[in-house]
C-alpha positions in Angstrom: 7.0 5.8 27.9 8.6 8.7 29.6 12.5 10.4 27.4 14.0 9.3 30.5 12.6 6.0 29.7 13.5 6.2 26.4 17.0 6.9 27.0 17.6 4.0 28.6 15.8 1.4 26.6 18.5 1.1 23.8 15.9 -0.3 21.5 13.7 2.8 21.8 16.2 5.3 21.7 17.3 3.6 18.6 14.0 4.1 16.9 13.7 7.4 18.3 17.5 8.7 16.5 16.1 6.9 13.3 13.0 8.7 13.6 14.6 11.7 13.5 16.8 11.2 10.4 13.1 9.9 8.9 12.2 13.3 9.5 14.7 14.8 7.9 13.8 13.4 4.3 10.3 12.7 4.2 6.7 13.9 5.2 6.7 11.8 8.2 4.3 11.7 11.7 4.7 10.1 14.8 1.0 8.3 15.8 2.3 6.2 18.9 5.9 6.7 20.0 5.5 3.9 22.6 4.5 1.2 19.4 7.3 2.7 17.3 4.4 3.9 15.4 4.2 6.6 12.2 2.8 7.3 9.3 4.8 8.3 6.2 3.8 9.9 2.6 5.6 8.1 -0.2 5.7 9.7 -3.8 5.0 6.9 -6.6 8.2 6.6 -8.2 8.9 8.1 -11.2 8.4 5.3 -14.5 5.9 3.1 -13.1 2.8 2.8 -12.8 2.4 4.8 -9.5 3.8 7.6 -10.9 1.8 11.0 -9.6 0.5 9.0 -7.1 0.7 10.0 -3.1 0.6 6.6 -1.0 0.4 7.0 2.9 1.7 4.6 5.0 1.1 3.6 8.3 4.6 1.1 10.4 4.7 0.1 13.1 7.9 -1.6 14.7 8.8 -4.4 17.1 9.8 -3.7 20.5 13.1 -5.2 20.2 13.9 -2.6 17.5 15.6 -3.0 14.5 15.5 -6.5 15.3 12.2 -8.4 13.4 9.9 -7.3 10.6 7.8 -4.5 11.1 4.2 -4.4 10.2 3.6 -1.8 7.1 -0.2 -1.0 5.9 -1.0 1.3 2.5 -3.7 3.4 3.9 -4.0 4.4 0.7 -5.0 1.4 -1.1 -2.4 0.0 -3.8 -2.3 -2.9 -6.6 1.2 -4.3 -5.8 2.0 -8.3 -5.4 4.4 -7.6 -2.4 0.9 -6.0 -0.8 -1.8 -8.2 0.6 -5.1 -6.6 -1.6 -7.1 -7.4 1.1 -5.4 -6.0 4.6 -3.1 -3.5 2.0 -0.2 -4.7 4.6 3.3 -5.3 2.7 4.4 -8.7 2.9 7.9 -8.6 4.1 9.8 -11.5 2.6 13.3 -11.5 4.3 11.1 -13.2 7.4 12.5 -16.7 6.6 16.2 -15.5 6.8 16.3 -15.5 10.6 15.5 -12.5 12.6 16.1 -10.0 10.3 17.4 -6.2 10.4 15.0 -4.0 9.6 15.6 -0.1 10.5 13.4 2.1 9.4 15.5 3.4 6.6 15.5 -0.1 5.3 12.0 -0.4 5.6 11.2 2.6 3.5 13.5 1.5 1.1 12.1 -2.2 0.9 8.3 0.1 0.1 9.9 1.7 -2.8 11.5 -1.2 -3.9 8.2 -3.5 -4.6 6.3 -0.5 -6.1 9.8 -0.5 -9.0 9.7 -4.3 -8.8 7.8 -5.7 -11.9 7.3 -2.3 -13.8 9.5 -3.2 -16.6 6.7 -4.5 -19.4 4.6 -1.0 -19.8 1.9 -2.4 -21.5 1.6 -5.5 -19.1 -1.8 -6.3 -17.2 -0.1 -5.6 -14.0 1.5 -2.6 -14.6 -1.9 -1.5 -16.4 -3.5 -1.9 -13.0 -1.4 -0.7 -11.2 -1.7 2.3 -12.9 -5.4 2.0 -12.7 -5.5 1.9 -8.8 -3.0 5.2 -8.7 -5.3 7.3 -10.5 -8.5 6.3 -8.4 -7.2 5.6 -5.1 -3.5 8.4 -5.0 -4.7 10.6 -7.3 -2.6 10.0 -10.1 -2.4 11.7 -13.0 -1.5 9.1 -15.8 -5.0 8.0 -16.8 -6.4 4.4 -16.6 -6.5 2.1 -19.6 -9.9 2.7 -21.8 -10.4 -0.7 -22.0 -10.2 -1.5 -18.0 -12.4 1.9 -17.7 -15.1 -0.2 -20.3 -15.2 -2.9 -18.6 -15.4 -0.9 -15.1 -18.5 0.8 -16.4 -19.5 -2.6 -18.2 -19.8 -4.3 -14.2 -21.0 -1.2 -12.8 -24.2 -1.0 -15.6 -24.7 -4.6 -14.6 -25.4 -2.9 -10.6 -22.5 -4.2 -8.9 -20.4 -1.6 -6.9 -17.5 0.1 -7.9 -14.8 -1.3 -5.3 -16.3 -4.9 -5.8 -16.1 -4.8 -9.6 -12.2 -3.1 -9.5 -11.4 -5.7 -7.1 -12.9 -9.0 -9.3 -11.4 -7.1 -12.6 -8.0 -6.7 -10.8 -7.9 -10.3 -9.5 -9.7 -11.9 -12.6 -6.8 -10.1 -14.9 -9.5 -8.0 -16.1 -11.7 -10.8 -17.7 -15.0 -9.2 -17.4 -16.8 -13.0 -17.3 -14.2 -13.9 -14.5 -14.8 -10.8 -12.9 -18.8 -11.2 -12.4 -18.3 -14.8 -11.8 -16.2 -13.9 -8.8 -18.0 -10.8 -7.3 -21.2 -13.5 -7.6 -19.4 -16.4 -5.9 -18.7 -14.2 -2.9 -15.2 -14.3 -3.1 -14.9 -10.2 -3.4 -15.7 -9.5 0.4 -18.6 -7.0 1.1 -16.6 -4.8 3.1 -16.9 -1.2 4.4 -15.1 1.3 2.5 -12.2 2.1 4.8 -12.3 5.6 6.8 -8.7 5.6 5.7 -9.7 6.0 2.2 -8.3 9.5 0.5 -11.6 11.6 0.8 -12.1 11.5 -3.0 -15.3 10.1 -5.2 -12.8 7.8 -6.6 -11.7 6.1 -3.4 -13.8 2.9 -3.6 -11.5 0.9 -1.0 
């Protein structure tokens, strides 16, 4: 799509002014201007368990722009329960109120808001793992549990991989018996580690 086209597509040029703005406040790249396309680097927030961490993020918007939900992706892989673990795309769930607003500034602020949503029990599971995934996947600095690092290497002696046996501890609540019952069942897909991956010997994902 040409400016001049731009100009005169009102949901476009609406993107595009937003876009700008976006630019103003974070680390923020246009990939495809015609798929209202970008990728953005969000800090963890400060308190939880993605603190330290660097998350990029890839959204893409609808064409009728702000109108819809967009489509988010970590590219950096997170543990977060508004985040699909296996596509690492954000579920949106305003979708059942209508067509919903979402600008861009709305969506960035619906990102932060998951990763502070369920933070408030420190020593909780969840908060544990999500923790865990910062420091191997957004090179946080916090430090994983021991334990969860015990049972890690526990799997990992056993000869399964290291993405297959974080993902079965994750989902298993970090039962080690669940864990290998799962990753042994199948139900951990065999994937390829994704060329999105932060080019660390931690990134398992």
């Amino acid at each position: 799509m040409s400016q001049l086209d731009g100009i005169h597509d009102p949901h476009h040029h609406a993107w595009m002014v937003d876009m700008g703005h976006t630019q103003e406040t974070h680390s923020a790249q246009v990939i495809n201007e015609d798929r209202k396309e970008f990728m953005v680097f969000m800090a963890g927030p400060p308190g939880t368990g993605y603190e330290s961490g660097t998350f990029k993020i890839r959204l893409a918007f609808p064409d009728n722009y702000p109108n819809g939900v967009p489509e988010a992706k970590f590219l950096v892989p997170i543990w977060n329960c508004h985040v699909d673990w296996d596509t690492q795309k954000v579920i949106f769930d305003r979708v059942d109120e209508g067509e919903p607003l979402f600008t861009i500034e709305e969506s960035l602020k619906y990102i932060e808001a998951i990763m502070k949503s369920n933070q408030e029990e420190k020593e909780s599971i969840y908060v544990k793992t999500t923790q865990f995934w910062t420091v191997y996947t957004a090179q946080g600095r916090l430090g994983p549990c021991p334990d969860m690092m015990q049972k890690l290497g526990q799997l990992q002696d056993m000869g399964f991989g290291e993405r297959d046996s974080i993902l079965a501890l994750s989902r298993s609540e970090w039962d080690a018996d669940q864990a290998v019952e799962a990753i042994l069942a199948g139900s951990i897909a065999d994937d390829e580690p994704s060329h999105n991956a932060p080019s660390t010997s931690s990134a398992f994902y």
